[in-house]
C-alpha positions as CSV (number, residue, x, y, z in Angstrom):
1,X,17.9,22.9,-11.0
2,X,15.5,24.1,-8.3
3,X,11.8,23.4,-9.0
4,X,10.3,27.0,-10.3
5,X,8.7,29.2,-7.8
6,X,4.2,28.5,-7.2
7,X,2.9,30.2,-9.8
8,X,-0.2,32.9,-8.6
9,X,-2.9,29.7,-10.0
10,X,-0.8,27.4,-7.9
11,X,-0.9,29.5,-4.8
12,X,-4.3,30.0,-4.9
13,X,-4.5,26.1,-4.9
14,X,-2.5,25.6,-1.9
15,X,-4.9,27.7,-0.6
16,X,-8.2,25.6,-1.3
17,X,-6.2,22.4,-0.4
18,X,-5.3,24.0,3.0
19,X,-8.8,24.7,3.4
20,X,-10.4,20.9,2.4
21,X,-7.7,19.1,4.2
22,X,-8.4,21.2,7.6
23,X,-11.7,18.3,8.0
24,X,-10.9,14.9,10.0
25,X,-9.3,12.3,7.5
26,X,-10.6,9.4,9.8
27,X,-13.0,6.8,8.3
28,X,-12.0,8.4,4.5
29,X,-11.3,5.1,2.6
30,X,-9.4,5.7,-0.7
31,X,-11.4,5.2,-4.0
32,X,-10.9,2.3,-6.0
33,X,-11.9,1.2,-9.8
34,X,-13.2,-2.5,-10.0
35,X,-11.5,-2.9,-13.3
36,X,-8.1,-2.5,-14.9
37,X,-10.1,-1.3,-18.1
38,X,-12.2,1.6,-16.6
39,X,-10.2,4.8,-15.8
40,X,-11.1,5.8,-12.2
41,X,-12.4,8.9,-11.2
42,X,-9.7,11.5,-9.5
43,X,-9.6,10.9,-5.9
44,X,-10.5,13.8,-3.6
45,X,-7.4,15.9,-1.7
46,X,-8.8,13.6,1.8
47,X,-8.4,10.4,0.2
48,X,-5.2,11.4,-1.4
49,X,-3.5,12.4,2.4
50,X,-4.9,9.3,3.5
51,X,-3.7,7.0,0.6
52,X,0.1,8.8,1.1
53,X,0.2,6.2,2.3
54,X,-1.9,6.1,5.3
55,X,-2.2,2.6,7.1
56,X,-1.0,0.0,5.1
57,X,0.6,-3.4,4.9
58,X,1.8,-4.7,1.8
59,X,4.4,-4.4,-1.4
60,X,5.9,-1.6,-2.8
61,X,8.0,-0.5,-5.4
62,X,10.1,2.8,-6.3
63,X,11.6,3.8,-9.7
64,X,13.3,7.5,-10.2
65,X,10.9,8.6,-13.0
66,X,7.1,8.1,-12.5
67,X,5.6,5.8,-14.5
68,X,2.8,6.6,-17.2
69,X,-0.6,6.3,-16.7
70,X,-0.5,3.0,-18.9
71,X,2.6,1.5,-17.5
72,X,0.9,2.3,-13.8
73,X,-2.8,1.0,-15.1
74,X,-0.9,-2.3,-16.4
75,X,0.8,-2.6,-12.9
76,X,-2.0,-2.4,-10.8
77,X,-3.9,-5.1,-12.6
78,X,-0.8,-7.3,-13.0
79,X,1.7,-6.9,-10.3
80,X,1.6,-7.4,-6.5
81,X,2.8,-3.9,-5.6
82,X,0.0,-2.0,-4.1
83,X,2.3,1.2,-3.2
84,X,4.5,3.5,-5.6
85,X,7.3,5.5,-4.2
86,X,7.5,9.3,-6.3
87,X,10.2,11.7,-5.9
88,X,8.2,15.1,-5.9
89,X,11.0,17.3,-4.5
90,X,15.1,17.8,-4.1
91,X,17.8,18.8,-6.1
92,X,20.0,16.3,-5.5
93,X,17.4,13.6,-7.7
94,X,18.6,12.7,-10.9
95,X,14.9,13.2,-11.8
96,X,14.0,16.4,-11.1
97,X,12.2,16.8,-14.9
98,X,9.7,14.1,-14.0
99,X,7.1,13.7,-17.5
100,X,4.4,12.8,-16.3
101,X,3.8,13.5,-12.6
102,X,1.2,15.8,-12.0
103,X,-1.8,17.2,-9.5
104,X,-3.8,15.0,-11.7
105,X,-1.5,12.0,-11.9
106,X,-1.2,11.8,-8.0
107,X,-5.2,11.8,-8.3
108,X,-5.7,9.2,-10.8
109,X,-3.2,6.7,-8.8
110,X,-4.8,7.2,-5.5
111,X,-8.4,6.8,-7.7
112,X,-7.3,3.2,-9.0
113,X,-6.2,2.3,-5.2
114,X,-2.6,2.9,-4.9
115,X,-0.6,4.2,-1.9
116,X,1.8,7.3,-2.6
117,X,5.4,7.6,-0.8
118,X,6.0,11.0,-1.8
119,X,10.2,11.6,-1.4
120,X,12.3,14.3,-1.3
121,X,16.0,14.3,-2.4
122,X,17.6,17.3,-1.7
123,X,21.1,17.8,1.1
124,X,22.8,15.1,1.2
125,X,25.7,14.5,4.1
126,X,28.8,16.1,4.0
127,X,31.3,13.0,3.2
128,X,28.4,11.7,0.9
129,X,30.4,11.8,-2.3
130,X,28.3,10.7,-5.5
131,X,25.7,13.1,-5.7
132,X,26.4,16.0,-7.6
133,X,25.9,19.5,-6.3
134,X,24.2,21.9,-7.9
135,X,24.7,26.0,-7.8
136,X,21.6,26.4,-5.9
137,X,21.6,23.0,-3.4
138,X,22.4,23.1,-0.2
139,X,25.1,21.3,1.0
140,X,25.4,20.0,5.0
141,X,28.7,21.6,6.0
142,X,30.9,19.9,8.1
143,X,33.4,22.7,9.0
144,X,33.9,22.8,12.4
145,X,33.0,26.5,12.7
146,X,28.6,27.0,13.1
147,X,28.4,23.7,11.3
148,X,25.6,22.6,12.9
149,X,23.7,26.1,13.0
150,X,24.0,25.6,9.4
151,X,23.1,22.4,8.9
152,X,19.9,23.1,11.2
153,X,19.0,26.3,9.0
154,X,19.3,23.9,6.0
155,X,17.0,21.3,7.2
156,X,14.0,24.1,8.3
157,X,14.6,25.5,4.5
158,X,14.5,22.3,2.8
159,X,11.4,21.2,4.7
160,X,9.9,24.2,3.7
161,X,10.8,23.5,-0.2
162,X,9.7,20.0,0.2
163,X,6.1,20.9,1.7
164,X,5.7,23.4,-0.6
165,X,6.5,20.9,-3.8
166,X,4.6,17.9,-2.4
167,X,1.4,20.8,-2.1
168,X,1.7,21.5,-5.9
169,X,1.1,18.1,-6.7
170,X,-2.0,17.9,-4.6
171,X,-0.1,16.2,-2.0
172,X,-0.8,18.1,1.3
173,X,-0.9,18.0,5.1
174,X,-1.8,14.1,6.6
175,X,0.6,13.0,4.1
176,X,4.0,11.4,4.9
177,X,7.2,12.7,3.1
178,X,9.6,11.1,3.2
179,X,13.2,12.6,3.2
180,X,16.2,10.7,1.5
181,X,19.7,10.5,2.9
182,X,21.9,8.2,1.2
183,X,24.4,6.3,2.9
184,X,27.6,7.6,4.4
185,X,30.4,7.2,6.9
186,X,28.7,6.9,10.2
187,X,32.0,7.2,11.6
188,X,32.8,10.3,10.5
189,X,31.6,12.2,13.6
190,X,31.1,15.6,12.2
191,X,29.3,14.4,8.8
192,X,27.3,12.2,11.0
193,X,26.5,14.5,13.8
194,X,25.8,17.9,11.5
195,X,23.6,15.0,9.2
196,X,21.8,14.2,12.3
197,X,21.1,18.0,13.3
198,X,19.6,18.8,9.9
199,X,17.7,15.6,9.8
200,X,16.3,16.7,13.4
201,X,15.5,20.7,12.2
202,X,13.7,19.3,8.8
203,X,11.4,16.6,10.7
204,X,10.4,19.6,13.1
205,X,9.7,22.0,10.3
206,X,7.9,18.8,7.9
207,X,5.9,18.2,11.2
208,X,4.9,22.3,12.1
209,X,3.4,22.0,7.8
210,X,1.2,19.4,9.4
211,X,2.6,16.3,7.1
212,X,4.2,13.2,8.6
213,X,8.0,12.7,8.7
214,X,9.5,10.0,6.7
215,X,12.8,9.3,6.8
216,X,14.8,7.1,4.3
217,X,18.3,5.7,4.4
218,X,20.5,2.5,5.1
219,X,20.1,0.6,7.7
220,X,24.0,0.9,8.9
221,X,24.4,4.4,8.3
222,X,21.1,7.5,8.8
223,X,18.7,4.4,10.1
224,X,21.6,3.5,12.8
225,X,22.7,7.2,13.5
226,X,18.4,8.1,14.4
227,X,18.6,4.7,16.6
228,X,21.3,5.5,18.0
229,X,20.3,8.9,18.7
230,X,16.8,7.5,19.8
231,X,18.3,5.0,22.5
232,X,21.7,7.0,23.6
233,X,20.5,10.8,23.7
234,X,16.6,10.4,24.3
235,X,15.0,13.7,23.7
236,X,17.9,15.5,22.0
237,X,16.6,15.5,18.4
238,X,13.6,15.1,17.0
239,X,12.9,12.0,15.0
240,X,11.3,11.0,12.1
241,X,7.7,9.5,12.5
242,X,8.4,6.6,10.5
243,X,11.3,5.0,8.8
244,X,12.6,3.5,5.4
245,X,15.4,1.2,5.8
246,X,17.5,0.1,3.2
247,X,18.9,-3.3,3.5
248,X,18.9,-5.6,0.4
249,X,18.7,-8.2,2.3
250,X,15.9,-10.0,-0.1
251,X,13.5,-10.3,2.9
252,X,10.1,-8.9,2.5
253,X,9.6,-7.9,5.9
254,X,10.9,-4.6,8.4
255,X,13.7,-6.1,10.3
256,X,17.4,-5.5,10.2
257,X,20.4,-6.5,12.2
258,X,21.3,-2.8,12.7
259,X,18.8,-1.7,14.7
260,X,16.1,-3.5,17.4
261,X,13.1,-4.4,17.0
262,X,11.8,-2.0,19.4
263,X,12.5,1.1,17.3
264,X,9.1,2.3,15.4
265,X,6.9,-0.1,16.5
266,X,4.2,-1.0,15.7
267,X,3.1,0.7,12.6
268,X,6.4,2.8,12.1
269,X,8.7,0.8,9.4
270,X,9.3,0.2,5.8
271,X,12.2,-1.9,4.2
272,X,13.7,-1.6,0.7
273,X,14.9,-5.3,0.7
274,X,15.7,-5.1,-3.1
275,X,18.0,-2.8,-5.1
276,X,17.4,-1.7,-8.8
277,X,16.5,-4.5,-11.0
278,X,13.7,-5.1,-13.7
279,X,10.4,-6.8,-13.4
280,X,8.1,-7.0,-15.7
281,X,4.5,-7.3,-15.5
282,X,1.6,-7.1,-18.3
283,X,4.5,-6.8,-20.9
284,X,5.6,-3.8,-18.9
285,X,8.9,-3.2,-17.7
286,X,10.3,-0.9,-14.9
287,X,13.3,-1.0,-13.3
288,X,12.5,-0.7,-9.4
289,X,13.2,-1.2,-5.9
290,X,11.3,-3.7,-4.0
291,X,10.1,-2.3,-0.7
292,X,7.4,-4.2,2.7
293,X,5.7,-1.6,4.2
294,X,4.2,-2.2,7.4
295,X,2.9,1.4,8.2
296,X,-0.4,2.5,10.9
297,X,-2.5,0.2,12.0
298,X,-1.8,-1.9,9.0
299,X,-4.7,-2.8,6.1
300,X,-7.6,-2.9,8.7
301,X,-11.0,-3.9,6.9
302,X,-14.0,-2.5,7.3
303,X,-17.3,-4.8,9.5
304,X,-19.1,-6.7,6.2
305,X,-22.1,-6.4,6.9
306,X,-23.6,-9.0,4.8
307,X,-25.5,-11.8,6.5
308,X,-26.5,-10.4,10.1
309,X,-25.7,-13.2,12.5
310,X,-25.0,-15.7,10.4
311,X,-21.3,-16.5,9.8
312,X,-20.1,-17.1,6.5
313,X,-16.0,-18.0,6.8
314,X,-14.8,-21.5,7.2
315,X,-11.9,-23.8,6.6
316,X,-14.0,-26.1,4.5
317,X,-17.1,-26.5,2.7
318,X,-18.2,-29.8,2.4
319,X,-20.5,-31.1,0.2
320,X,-24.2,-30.9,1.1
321,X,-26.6,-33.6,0.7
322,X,-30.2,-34.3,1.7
323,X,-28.9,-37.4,3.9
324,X,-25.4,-35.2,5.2
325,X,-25.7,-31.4,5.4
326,X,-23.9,-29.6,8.4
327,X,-26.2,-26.9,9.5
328,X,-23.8,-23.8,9.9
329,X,-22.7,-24.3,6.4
330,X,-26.6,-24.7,5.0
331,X,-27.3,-21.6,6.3
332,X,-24.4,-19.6,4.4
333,X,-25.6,-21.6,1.2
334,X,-29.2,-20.6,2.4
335,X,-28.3,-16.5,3.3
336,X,-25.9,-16.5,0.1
337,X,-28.6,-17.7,-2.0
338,X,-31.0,-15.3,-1.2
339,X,-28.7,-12.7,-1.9
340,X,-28.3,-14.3,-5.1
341,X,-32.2,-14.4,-5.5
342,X,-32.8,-18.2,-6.0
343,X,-34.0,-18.5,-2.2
344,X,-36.5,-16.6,-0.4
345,X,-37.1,-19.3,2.7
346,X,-35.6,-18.9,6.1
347,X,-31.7,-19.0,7.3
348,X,-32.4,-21.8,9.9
349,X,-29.6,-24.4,8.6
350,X,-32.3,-27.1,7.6
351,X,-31.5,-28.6,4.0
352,X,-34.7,-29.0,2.6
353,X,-37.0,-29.1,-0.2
354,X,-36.6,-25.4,-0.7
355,X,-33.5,-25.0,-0.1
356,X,-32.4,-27.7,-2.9
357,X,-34.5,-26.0,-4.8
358,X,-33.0,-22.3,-4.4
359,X,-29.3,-24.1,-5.1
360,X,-31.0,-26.1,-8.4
361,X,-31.7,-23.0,-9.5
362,X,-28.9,-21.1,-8.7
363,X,-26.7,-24.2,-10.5
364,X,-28.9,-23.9,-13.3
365,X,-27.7,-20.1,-13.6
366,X,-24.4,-20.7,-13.5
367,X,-24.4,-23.3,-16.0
368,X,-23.8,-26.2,-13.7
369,X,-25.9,-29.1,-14.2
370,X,-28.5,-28.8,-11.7
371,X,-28.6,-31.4,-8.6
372,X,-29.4,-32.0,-5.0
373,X,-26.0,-31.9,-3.5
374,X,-24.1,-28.9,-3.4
375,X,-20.4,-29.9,-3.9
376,X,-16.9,-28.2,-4.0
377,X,-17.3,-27.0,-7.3
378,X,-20.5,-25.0,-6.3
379,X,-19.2,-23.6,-3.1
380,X,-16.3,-21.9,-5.2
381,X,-18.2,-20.6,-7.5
382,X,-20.9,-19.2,-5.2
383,X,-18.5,-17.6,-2.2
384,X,-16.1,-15.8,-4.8
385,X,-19.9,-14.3,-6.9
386,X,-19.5,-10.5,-7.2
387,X,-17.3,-7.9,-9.0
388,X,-14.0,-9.0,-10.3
389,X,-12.3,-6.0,-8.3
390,X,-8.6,-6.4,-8.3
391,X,-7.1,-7.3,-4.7
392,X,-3.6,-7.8,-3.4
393,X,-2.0,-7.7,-0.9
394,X,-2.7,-5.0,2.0
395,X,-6.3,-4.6,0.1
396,X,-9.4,-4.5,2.6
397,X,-12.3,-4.7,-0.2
398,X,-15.0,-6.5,0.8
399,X,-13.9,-8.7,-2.2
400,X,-10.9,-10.2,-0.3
401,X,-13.7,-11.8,2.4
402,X,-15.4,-13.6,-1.1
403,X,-11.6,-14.5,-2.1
404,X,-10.7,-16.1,1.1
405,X,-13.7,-17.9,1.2
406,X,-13.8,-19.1,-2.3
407,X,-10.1,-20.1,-1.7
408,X,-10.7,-22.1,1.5
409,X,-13.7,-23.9,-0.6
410,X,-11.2,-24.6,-3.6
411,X,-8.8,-26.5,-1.2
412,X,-6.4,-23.7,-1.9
413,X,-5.9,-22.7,1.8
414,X,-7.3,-23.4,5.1
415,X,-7.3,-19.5,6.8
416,X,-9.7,-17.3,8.8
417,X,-11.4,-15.1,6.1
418,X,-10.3,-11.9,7.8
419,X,-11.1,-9.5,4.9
420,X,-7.2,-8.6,5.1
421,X,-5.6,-9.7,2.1
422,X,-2.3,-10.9,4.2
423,X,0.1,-13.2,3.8
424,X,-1.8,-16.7,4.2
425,X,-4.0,-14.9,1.5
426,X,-1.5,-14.2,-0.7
427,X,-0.2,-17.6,-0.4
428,X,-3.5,-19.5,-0.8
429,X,-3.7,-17.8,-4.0
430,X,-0.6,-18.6,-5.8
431,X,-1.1,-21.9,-4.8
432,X,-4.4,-21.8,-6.7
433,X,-2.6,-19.5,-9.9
434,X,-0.4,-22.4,-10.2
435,X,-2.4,-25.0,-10.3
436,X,-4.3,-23.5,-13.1
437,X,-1.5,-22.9,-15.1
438,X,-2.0,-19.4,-15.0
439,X,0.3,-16.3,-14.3
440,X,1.6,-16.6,-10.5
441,X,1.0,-13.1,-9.2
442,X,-0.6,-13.1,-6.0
443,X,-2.8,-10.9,-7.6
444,X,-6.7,-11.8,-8.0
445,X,-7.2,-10.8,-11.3
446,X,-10.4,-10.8,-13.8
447,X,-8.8,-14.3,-14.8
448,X,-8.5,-15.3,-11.5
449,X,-12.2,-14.5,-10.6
450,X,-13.3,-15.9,-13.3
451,X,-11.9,-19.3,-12.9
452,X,-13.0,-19.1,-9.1
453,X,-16.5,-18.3,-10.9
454,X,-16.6,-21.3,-12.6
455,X,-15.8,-23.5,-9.4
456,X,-12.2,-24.6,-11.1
């Protein structure tokens, strides 16, 4: 059934949202929660636009029902999927009674650091048989008489549904939604062509609400009809701001066959390259799509800051000794130190007497027996010192420049520390899950940093 009409609390709500979300979103970072065991504050309505999902590369997963605050606390400490897909609006979604979604859900996700796909299911093409209709759906027409009149009026109404659902969930203007068209015949002109008119009237109407247009479907049937329509009939339709492509083709990345490479580039693309299956993560099980999403400008990190002038990220860290130090590394071990507050000297790259003395007493505080050289054991422990703050990939933290670090100093990987928790990142750090025998996630986890801590 249709969602129920705003009630006069939730109008007044769309209201205030309109109002907040009318300031710039640049340079608004999303909040985050350090650890899987602390419940995060709510995000504001600024972080949430920008966290819907706002630039981002990295996994993602999407499951009909949204999952309880537990299952979705369990997940972001365990799994490698940064982004959540939710189906907020659409009458065609076998899940229109969604439990546990709420204003304050949304809030709580975006809080803890996830990204938010917000979909809508509703219209569906015309010779798209296995959704059911409902009384009061909408249904794109494809009689030959003012089929496409009505197929545009559909889309504008639909797009105004959608907005106004994805607003009573605290989701408003900034964010993308994205709109869900299953597969059909792409050879069936007039189902294609009245699809492709309301797909064209609901992106101008999403768009004219101020949010981003999404738009999800397979790659051979709605992703090839907008190419098609993007390269054939420029300028005839408008199209979607991003895309969702659907091609199980088990490759996390944004590349199909059907359609070039040109098309949404850079920054414009998601892929759902696995169907339905269970994972299962933290002894928690959901039954999901796998999606890479490559959207923006990407995870771009923010300038450290620590260590003016001195540079901290290298390949390797080799061991220092009064007769063979390398200067550039003494003075990270000398600037990290005095962070630490076992060194108060100068960052000059000279290994001397109180330098050996501000590591001996660092060593000393970490339970290592104290000595002069300052070996592979030590630089691990030292670069990856901090807050155990979970980071995957896509995550920008300032903790992913003390991973990468601490990785490159375990022998793990040998990679620019970039603050982008990428690929070689990800990488790196199964290597280094496996060879401590402990759960292969990609994730950095409080077991993870604690073994890095202790210079394993």
């Amino acid at each position: 059934m249709r969602m129920p009409a705003p009630s006069r609390a939730s109008r007044r709500l769309v209201a205030a949202l309109a109002l907040v979300l009318a300031v710039p979103l640049s340079g608004i970072a999303p909040a985050t929660a350090d650890d899987a065991g602390t419940t995060p504050r709510l995000a504001s309505q600024r972080q949430i636009a920008l966290a819907t999902p706002g630039d981002f590369t990295g996994h993602g997963f999407d499951q009909c029902v949204a999952p309880t605050q537990t299952a979705m606390d369990t997940w972001w400490a365990k799994s490698p999927f940064s982004a959540v897909g939710i189906y907020i609006s659409g009458d065609s979604r076998a899940c229109r009674t969604q439990p546990n979604l709420s204003p304050a859900w949304v809030a709580a996700q975006v809080a803890r650091g996830w990204r938010l796909l917000p979909i809508a299911l509703g219209p569906q093409a015309s010779c798209q048989p296995r959704f059911p209709r409902y009384k009061d759906d909408f249904k794109i027409s494809n009689k030959p008489a003012n089929a496409y009149a009505a197929a545009a009026a559909q889309g504008t109404v639909e797009a105004d549904k959608n907005a106004a659902d994805a607003m009573a969930y605290g989701i408003g203007p900034g964010s993308t939604i994205w709109y869900d068209l299953e597969g059909f015949d792409l050879t069936n002109t007039a189902c294609r062509e009245s699809a492709l008119v309301f797909t064209s009237a609901w992106v101008s109407r999403i768009k004219a609400h101020g949010y981003v247009a999404g738009f999800y479907s397979s790659a051979s049937s709605g992703i090839k009809m907008l190419d098609d329509a993007r390269t054939q009939r420029p300028g005839q339709f408008s199209l979607p701001d991003r895309i969702w492509i659907a091609r199980w083709d088990g490759k996390a990345d944004t590349s199909t066959t059907y359609i070039p490479e040109d098309g949404w580039r850079p920054g414009g693309r998601m892929k759902q390259y696995r169907g339905g299956h269970n994972e299962t993560w933290g002894g928690v099980t959901i039954n999901i799509d796998s999606n890479f999403i490559d959207l923006g400008a990407g995870s771009v990190p923010a300038p450290e800051g620590r260590c003016p002038g001195t540079r901290l990220g290298y390949w390797k860290y080799p061991t220092l000794t009064p007769t063979s130090a390398q200067p550039t590394r003494v003075k990270v071990l000398q600037c990290l130190l005095t962070e630490q507050g076992t060194y108060s000297g100068p960052v000059n790259g000279s290994y001397d007497a109180a330098t050996i003395a501000g590591a001996r007493a660092w060593q000393a505080s970490r339970r290592f027996t104290p000595s002069d050289s300052f070996e592979k054991r030590h630089w691990t422990a030292l670069l990856s010192a901090g807050v155990r703050t979970i980071v995957k990939r896509g995550s920008v933290d300032e903790s992913v420049h003390r991973l990468q670090r601490a990785l490159n100093a375990a022998g793990a990987g040998r990679f620019r520390a970039s603050g982008v928790f990428d690929a070689k990142t990800e990488a790196a750090l199964r290597s280094y899950q496996s060879r401590l025998r402990i759960t292969v996630s990609g994730v950095a986890t409080p077991q993870t940093w604690n073994k890095l801590q202790r210079g394993l």
